[in-house]
Backbone as ProteinMPNN parsed JSONL, in Angstrom:
{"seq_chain_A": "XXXXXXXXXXXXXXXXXXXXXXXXXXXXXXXXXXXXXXXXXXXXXXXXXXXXXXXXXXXXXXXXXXXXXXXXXXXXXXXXXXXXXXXXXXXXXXXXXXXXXXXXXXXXXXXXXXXXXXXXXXXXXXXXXXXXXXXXXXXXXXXXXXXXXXXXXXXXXXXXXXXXXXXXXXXXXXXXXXXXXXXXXXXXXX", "coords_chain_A": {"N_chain_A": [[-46.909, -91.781, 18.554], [-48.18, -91.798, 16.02], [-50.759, -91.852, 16.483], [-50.986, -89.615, 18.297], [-50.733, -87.452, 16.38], [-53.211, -87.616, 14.784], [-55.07, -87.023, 16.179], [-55.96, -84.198, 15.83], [-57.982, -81.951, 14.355], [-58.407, -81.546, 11.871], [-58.409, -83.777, 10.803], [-59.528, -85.375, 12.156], [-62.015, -85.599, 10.731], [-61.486, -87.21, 8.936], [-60.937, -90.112, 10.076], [-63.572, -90.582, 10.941], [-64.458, -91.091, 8.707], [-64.016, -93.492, 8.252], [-65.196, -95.369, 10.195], [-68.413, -97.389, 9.99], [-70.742, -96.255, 10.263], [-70.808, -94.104, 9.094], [-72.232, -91.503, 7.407], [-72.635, -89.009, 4.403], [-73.753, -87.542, 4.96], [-73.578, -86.96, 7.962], [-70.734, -87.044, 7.447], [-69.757, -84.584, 6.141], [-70.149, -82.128, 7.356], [-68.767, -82.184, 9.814], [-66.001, -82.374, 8.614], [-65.839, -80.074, 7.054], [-66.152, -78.197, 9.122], [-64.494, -78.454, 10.957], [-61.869, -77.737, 8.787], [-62.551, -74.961, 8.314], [-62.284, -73.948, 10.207], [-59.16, -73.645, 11.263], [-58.301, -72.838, 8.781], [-59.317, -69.994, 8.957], [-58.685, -66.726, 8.757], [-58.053, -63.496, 10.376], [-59.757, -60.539, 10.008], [-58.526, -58.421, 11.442], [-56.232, -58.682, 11.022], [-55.827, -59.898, 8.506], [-56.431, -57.307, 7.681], [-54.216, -55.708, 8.575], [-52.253, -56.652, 7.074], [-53.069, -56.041, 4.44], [-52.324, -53.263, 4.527], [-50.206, -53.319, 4.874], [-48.969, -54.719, 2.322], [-49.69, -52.872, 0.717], [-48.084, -50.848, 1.515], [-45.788, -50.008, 0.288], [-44.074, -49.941, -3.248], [-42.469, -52.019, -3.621], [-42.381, -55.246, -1.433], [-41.306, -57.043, 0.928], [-41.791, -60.072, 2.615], [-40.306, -61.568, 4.847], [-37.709, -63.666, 6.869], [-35.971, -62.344, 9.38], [-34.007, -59.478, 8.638], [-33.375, -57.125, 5.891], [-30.932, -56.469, 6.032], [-29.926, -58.215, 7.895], [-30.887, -61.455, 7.536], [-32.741, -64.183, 8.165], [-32.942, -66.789, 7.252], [-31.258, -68.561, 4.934], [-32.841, -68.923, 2.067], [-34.49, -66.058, 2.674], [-32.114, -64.39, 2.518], [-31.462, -65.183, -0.401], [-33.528, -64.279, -1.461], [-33.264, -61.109, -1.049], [-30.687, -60.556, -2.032], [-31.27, -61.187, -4.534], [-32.962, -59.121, -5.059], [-31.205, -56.888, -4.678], [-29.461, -57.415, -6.943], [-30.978, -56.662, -9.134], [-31.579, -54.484, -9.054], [-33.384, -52.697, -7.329], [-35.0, -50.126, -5.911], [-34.248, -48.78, -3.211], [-35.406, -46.165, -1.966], [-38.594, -47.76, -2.704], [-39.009, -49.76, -1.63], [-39.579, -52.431, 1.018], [-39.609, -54.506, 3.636], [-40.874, -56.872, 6.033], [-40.319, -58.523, 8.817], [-41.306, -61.085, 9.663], [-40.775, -62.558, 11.73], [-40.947, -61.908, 13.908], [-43.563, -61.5, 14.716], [-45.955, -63.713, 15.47], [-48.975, -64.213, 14.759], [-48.58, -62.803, 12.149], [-46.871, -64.339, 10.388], [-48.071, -66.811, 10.078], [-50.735, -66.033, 9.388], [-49.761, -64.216, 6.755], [-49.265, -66.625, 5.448], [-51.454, -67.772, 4.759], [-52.836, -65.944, 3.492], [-51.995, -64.855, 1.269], [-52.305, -67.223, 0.254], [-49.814, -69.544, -0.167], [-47.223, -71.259, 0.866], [-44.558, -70.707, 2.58], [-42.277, -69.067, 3.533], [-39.538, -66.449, 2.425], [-41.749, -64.343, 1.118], [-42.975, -62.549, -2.095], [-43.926, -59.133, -3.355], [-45.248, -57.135, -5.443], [-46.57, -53.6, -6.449], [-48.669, -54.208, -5.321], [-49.48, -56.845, -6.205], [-49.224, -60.239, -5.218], [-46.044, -62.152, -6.347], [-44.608, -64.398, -5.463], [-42.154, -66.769, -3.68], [-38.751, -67.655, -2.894], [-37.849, -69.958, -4.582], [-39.392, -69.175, -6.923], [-38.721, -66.707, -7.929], [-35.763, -66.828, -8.04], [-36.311, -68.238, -10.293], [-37.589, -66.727, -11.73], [-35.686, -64.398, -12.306], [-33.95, -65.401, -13.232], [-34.487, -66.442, -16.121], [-35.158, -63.957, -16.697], [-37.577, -62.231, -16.609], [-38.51, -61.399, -14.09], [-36.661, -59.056, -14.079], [-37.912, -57.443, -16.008], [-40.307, -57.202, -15.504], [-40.103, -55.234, -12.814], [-39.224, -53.335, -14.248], [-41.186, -52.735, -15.966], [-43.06, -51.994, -13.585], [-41.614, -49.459, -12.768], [-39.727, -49.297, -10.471], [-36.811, -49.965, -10.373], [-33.635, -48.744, -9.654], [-32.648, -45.724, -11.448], [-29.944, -45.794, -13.373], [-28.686, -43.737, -15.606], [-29.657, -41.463, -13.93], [-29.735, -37.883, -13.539], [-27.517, -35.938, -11.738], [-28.083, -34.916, -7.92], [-29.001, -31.788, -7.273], [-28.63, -30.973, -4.908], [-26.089, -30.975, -3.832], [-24.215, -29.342, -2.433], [-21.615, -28.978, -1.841], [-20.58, -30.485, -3.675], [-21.008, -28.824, -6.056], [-19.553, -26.379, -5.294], [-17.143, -27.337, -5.624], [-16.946, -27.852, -8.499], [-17.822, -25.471, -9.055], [-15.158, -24.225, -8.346], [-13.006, -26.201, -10.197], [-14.269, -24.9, -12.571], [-13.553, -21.968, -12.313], [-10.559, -22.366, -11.924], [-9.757, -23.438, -14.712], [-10.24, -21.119, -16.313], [-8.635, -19.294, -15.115], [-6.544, -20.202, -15.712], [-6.242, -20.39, -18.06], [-6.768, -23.291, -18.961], [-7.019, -26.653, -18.277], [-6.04, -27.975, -14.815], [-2.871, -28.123, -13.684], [-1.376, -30.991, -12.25], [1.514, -31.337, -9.698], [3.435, -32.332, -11.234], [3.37, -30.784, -13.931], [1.372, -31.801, -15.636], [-1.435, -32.094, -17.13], [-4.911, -32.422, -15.539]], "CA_chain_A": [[-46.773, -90.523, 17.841], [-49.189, -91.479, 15.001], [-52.199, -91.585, 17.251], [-51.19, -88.454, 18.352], [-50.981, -86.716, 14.89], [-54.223, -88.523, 14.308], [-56.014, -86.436, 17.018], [-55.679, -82.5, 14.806], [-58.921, -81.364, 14.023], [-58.795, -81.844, 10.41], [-57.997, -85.3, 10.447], [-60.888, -86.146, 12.755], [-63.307, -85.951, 10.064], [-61.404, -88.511, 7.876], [-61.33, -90.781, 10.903], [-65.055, -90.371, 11.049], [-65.32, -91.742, 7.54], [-63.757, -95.07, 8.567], [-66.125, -95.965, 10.798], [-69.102, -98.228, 9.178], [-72.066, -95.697, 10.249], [-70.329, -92.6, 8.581], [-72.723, -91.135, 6.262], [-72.307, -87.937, 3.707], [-74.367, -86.445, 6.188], [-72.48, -86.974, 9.336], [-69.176, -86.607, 7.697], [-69.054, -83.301, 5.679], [-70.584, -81.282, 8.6], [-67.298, -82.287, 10.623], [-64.917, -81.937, 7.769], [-66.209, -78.696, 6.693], [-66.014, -77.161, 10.382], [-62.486, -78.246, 11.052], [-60.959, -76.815, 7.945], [-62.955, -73.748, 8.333], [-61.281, -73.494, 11.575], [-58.004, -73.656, 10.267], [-57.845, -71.61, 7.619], [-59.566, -68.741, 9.336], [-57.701, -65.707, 8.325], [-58.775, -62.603, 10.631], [-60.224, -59.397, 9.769], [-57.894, -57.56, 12.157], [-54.652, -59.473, 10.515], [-56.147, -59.606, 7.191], [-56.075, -55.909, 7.135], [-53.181, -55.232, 8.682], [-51.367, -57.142, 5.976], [-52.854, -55.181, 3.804], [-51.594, -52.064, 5.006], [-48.14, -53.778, 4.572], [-48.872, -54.857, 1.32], [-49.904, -51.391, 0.27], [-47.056, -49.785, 2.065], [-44.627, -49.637, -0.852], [-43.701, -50.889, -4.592], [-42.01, -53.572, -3.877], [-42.859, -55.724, -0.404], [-41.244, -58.675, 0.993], [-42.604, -60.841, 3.793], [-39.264, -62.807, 5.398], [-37.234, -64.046, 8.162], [-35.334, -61.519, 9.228], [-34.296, -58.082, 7.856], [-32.294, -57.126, 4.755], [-28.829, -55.862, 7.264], [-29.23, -59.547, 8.534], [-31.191, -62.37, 6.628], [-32.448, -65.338, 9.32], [-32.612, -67.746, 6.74], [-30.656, -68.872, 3.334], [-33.919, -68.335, 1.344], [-34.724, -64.805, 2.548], [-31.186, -64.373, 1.838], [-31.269, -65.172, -1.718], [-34.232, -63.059, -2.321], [-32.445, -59.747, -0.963], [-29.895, -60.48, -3.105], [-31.801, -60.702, -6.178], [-33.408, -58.273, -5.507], [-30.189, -56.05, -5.165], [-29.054, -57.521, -8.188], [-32.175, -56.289, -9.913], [-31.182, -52.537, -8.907], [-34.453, -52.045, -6.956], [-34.491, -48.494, -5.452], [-33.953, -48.698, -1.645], [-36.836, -45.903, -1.713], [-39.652, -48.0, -3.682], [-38.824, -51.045, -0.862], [-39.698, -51.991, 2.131], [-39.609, -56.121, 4.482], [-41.452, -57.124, 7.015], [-39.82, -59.976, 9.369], [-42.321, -62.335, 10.23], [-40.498, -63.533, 13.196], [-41.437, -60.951, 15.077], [-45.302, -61.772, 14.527], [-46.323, -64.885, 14.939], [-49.936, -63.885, 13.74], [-48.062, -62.509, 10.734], [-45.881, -65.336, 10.417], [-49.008, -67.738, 10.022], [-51.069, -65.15, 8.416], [-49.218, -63.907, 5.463], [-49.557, -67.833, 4.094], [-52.877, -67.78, 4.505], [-52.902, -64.268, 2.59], [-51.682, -65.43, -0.03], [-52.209, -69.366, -0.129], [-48.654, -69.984, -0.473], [-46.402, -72.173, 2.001], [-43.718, -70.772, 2.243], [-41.36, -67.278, 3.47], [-39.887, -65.189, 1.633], [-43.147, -64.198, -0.287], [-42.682, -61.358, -2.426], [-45.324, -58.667, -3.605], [-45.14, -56.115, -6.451], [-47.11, -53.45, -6.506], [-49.823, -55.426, -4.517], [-49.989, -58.368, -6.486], [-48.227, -61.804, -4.981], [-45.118, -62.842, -6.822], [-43.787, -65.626, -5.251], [-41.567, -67.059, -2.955], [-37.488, -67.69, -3.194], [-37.624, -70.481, -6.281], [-40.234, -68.378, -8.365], [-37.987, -65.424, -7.46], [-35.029, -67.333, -9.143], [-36.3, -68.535, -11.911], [-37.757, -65.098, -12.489], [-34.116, -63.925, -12.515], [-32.272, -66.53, -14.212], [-35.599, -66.02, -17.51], [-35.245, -61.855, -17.145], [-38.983, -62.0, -16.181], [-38.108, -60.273, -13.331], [-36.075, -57.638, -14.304], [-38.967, -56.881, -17.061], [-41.429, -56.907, -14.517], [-39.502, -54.621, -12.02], [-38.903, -52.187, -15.303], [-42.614, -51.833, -16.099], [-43.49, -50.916, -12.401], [-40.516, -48.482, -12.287], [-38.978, -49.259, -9.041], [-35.624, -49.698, -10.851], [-32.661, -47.438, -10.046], [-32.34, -45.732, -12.796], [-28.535, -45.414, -13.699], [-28.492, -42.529, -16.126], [-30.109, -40.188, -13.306], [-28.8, -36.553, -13.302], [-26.525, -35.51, -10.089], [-28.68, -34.105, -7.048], [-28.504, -30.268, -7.088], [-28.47, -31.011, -3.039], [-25.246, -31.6, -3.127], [-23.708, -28.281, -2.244], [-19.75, -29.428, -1.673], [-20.111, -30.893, -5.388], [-21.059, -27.649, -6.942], [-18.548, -25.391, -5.002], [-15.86, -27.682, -6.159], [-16.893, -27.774, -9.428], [-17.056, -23.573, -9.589], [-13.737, -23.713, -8.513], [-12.504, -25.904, -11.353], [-13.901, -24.21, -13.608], [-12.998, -20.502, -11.863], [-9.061, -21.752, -11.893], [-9.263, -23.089, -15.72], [-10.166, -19.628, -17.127], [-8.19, -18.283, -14.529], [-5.349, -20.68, -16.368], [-6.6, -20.561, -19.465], [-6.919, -24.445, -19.611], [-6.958, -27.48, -17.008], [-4.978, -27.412, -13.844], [-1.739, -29.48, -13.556], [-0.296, -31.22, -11.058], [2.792, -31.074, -9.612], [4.674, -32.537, -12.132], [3.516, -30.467, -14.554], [0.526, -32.776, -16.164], [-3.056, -31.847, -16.707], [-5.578, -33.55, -14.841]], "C_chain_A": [[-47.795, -90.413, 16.725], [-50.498, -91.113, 15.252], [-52.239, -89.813, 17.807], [-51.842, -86.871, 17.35], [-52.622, -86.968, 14.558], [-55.513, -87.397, 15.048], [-56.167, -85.142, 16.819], [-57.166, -82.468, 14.421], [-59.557, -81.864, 12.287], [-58.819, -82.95, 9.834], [-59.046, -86.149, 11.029], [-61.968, -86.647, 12.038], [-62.958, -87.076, 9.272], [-61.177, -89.738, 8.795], [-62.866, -91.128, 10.72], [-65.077, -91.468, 9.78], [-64.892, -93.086, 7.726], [-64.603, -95.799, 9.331], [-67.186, -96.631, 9.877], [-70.139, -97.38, 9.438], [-71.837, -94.124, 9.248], [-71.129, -92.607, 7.191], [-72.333, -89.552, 5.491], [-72.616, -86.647, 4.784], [-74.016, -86.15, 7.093], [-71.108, -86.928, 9.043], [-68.695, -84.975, 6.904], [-69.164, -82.359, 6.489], [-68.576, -80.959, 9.013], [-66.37, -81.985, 9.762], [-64.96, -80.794, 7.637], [-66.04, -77.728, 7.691], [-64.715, -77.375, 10.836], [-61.711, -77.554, 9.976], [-61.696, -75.697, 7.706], [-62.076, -72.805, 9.196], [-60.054, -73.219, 11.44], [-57.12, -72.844, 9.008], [-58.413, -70.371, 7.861], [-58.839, -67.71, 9.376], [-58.762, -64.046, 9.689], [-58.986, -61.648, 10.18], [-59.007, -58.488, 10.185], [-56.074, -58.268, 11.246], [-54.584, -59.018, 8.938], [-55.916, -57.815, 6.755], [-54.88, -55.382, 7.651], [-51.886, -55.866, 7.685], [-51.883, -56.496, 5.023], [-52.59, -53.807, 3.206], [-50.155, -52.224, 4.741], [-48.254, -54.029, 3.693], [-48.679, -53.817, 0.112], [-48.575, -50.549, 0.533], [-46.269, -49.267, 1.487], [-44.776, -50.423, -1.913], [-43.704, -52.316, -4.102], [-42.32, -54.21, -1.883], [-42.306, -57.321, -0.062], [-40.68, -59.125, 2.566], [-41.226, -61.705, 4.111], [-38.823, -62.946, 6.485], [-36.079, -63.5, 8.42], [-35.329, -60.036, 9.077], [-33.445, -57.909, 6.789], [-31.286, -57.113, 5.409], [-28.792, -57.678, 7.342], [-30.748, -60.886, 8.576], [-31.385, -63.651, 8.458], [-32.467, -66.505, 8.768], [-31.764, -67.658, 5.302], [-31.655, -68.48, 2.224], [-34.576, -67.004, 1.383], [-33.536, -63.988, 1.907], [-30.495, -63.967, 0.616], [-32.186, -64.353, -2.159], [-33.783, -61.452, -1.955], [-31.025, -59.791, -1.713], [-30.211, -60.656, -4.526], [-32.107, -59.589, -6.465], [-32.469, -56.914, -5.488], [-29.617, -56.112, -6.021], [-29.741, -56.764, -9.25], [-31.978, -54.498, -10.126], [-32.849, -52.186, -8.123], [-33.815, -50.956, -6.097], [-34.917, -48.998, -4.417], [-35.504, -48.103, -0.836], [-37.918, -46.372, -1.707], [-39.722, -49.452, -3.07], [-38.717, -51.268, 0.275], [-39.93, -54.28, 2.444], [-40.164, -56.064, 5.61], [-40.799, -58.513, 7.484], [-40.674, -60.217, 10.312], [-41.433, -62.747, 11.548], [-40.916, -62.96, 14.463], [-42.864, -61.253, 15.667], [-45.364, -62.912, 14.479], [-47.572, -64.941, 14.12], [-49.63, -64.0, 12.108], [-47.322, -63.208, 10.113], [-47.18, -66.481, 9.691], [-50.192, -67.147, 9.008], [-50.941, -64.623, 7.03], [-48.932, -65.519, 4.717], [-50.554, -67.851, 3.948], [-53.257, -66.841, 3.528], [-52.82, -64.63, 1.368], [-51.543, -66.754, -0.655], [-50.924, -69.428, -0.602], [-47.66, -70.287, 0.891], [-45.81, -71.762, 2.568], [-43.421, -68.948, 2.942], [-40.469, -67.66, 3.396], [-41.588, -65.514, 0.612], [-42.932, -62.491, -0.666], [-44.079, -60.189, -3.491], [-44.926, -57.242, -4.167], [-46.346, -55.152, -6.647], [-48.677, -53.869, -5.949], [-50.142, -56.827, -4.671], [-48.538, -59.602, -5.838], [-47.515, -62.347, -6.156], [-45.076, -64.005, -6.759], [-43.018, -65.612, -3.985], [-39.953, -67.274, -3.44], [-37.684, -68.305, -4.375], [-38.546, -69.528, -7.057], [-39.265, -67.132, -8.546], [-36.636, -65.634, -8.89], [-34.925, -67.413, -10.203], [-36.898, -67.555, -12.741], [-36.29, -64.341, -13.23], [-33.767, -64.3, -13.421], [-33.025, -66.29, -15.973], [-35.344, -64.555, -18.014], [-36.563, -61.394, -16.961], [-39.204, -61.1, -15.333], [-37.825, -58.968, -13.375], [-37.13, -57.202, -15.307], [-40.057, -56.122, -15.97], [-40.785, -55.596, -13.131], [-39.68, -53.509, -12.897], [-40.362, -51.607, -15.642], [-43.174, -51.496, -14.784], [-42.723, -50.338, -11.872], [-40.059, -48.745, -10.961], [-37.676, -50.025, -8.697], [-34.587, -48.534, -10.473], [-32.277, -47.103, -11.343], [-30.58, -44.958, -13.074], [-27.891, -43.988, -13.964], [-29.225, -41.171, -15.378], [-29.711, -39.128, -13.574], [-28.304, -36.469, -11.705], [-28.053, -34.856, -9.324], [-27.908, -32.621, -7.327], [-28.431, -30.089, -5.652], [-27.024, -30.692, -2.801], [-24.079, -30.2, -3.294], [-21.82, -27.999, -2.261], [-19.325, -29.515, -3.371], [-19.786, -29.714, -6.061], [-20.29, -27.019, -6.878], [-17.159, -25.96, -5.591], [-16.016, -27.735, -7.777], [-17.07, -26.037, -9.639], [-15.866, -23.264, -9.457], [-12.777, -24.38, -9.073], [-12.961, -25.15, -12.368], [-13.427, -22.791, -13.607], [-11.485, -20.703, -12.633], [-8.539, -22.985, -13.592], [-9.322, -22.04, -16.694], [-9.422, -19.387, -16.805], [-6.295, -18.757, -15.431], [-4.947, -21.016, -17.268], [-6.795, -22.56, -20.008], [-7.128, -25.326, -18.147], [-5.909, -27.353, -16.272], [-4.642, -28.181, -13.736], [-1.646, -29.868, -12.349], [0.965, -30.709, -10.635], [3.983, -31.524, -10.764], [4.228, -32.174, -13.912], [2.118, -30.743, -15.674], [-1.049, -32.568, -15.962], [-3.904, -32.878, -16.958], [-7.152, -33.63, -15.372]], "O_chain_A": [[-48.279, -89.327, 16.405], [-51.227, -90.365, 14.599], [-53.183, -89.026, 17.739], [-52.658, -85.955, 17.446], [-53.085, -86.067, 13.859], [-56.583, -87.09, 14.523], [-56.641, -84.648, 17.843], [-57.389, -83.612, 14.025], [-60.608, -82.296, 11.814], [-59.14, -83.193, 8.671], [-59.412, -87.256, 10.635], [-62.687, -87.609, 12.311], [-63.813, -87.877, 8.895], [-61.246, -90.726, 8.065], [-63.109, -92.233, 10.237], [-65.65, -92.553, 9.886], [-65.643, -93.909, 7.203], [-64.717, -96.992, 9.051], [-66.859, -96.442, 8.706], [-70.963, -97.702, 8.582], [-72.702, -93.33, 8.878], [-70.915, -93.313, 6.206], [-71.607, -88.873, 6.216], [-72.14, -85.581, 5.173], [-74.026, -84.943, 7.332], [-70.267, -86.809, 9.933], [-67.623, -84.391, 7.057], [-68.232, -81.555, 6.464], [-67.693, -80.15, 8.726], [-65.677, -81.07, 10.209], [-64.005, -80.202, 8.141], [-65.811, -76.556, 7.391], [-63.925, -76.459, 11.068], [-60.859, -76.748, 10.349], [-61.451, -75.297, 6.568], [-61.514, -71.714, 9.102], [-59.944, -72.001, 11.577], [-56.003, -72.504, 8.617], [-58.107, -69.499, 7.048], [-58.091, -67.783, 10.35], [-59.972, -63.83, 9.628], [-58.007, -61.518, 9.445], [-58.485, -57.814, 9.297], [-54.952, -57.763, 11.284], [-53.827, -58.262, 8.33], [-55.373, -57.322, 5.766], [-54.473, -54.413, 7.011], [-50.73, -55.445, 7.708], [-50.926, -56.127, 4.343], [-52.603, -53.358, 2.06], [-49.256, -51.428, 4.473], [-47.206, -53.537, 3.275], [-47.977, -53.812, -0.899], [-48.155, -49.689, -0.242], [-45.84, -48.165, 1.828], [-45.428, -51.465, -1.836], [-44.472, -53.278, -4.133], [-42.453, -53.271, -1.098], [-42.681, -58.389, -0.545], [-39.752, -58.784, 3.3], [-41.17, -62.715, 3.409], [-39.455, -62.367, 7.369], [-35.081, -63.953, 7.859], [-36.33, -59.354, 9.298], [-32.566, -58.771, 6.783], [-30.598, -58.118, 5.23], [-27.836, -58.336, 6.933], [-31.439, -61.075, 9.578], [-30.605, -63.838, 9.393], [-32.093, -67.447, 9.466], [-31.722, -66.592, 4.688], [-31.238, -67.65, 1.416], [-35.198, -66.641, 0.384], [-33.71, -63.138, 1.033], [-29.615, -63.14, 0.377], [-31.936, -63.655, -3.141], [-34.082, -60.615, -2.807], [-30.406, -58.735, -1.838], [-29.513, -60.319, -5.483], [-31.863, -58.965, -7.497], [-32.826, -55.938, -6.147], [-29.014, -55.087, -6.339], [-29.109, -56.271, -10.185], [-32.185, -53.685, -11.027], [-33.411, -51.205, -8.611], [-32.657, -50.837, -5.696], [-35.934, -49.689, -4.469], [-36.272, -48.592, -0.007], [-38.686, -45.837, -0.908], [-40.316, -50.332, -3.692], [-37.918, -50.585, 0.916], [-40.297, -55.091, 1.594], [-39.917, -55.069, 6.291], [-40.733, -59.48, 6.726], [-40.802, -59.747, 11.443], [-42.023, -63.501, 12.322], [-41.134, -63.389, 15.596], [-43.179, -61.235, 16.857], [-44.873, -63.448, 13.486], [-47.563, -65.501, 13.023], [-50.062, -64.738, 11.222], [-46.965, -62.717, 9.042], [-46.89, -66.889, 8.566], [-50.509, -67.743, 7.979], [-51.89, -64.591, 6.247], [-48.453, -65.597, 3.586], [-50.88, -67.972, 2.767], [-54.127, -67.163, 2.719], [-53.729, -64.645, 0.538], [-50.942, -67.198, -1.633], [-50.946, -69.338, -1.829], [-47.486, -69.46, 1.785], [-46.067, -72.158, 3.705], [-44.152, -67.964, 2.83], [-40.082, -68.73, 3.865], [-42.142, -66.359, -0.091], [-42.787, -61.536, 0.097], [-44.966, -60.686, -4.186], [-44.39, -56.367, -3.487], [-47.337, -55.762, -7.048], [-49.696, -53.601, -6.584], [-50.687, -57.659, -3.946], [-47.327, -59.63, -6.057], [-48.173, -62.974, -6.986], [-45.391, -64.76, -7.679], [-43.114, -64.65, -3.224], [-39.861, -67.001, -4.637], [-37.742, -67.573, -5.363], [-38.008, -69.161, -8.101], [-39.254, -66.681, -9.691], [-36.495, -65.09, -9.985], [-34.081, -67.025, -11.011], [-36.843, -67.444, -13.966], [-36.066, -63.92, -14.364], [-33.3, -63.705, -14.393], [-32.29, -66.021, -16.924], [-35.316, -64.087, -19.152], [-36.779, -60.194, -17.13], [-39.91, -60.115, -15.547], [-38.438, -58.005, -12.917], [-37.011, -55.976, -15.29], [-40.416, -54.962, -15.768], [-41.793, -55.195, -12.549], [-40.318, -52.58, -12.4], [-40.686, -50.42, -15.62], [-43.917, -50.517, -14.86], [-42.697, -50.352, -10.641], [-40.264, -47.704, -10.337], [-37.327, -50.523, -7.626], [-34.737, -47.43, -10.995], [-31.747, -47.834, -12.18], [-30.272, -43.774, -12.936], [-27.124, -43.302, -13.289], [-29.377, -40.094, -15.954], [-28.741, -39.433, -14.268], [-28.849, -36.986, -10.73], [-28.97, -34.402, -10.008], [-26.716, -32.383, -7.519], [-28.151, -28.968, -5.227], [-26.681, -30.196, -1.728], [-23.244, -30.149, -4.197], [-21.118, -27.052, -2.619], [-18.421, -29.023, -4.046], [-18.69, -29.465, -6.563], [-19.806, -26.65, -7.948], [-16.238, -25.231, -5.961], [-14.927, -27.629, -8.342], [-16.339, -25.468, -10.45], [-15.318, -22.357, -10.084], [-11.648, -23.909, -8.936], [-12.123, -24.676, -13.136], [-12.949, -22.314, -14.636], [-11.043, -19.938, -13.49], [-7.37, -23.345, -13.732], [-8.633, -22.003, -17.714], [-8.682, -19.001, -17.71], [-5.317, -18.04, -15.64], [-3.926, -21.626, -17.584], [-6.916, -22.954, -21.168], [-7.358, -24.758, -17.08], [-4.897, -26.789, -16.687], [-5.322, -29.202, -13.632], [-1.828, -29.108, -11.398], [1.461, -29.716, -11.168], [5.104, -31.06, -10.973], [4.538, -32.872, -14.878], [1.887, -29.864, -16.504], [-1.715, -32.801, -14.954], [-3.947, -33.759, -17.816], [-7.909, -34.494, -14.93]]}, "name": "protein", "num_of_chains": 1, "seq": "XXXXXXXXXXXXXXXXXXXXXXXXXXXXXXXXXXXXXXXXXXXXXXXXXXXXXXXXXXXXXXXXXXXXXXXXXXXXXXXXXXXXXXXXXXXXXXXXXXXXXXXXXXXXXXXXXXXXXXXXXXXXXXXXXXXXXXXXXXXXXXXXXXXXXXXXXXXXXXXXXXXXXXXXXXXXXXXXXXXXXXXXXXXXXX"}
C-alpha cells in the first residue's frame, strides 16, 4: 500500500531526490510539473464558480441543500446562519455533490480544504469552525449587519397583503360603528 501511495505524481519528484544523481536541475523540473498538474484550476470551472459566487449576498458551497444537510458540518453552518437572521432572499447553496468538478474545484478556488465554505458578498469567509467561532465572538453577526443581508425585524407589514387590510377596515368600521372595541361573547373587549 505504501509503494502504491508512493507512485502519485507529486511524490515522484521527492523520490527523484533520493536517488544519488538527483541534481537541482533534474529535480525541480519534475516537481514543478507535477504540482502544476494538480492544482490546475480550469478556466471553464473557474468561471463558473464565479458566477456562483456572484450570484447572491451571501453563498455557501456544501454537501447537500439547506431542506436536507448531507453532512454534520454543512449542517451547523445552515443553522448559524439561520440563527444569524439572514434573509432567505439575499441567500443562495450550491451542493457540491452534485459536481464533482465543483466539488474539487471550489477548494482550489479558494485554497481551503474543506466544505462548507462560505462567501460574503464575494469575499471567502470560511468553512464550519471559522463560521463558529465567528458566531460564538459576534464577528459574524457584525459582519452580516454591515453587508445588510439581515432580516430586518422592525420591517413595516407588506401592503400585498390584501386579507390583512380588509380585516383590519372592518375592525375599525365595527368600532365606530360601536363606538369602542368589539366584545366577545361574554361581554369583554378584545
Amino acid at each position: 500500500m505504501f509503494q502504491r501511495s508512493l507512485r502519485t505524481p507529486a511524490l515522484r519528484g521527492a523520490l527523484a531526490a533520493l536517488r544519488p544523481t538527483a541534481t537541482s536541475h533534474t529535480l525541480l523540473p519534475r516537481i514543478g510539473a507535477s504540482l502544476s498538474q494538480a492544482r490546475l484550476l480550469s478556466n471553464e470551472v473557474r468561471q463558473a464558480i464565479d458566477r456562483a459566487v456572484a450570484s447572491a449576498p451571501v453563498v455557501l458551497f456544501m454537501k447537500g441543500t439547506p431542506e436536507t444537510p448531507q453532512c454534520g458540518f454543512s449542517r451547523t453552518s445552515i443553522q448559524i446562519l439561520g440563527l444569524q437572521g439572514v434573509d432567505p432572499t439575499k441567500f443562495t447553496a450550491f451542493n457540491v455533490l452534485e459536481d464533482g468538478e465543483l466539488r474539487s474545484g471550489i477548494k482550489e478556488y479558494s485554497d481551503w480544504p474543506t466544505i462548507p465554505q462560505l462567501y460574503v458578498d464575494g469575499e471567502f469567509i470560511g468553512g464550519c469552525d471559522i463560521l463558529i467561532n465567528m458566531h460564538k465572538d459576534g464577528s459574524l453577526a457584525q459582519l452580516l449587519a454591515e453587508k445588510n443581508v439581515i432580516v430586518e425585524e422592525d420591517a413595516e407589514p407588506e401592503t400585498d397583503d390584501v386579507e390583512g387590510q380588509k380585516a383590519q377596515e372592518t375592525r375599525e368600521t365595527t368600532e365606530q360603528s360601536t363606538g369602542g372595541r368589539s366584545k366577545d361573547a361574554k361581554g369583554e373587549s378584545s
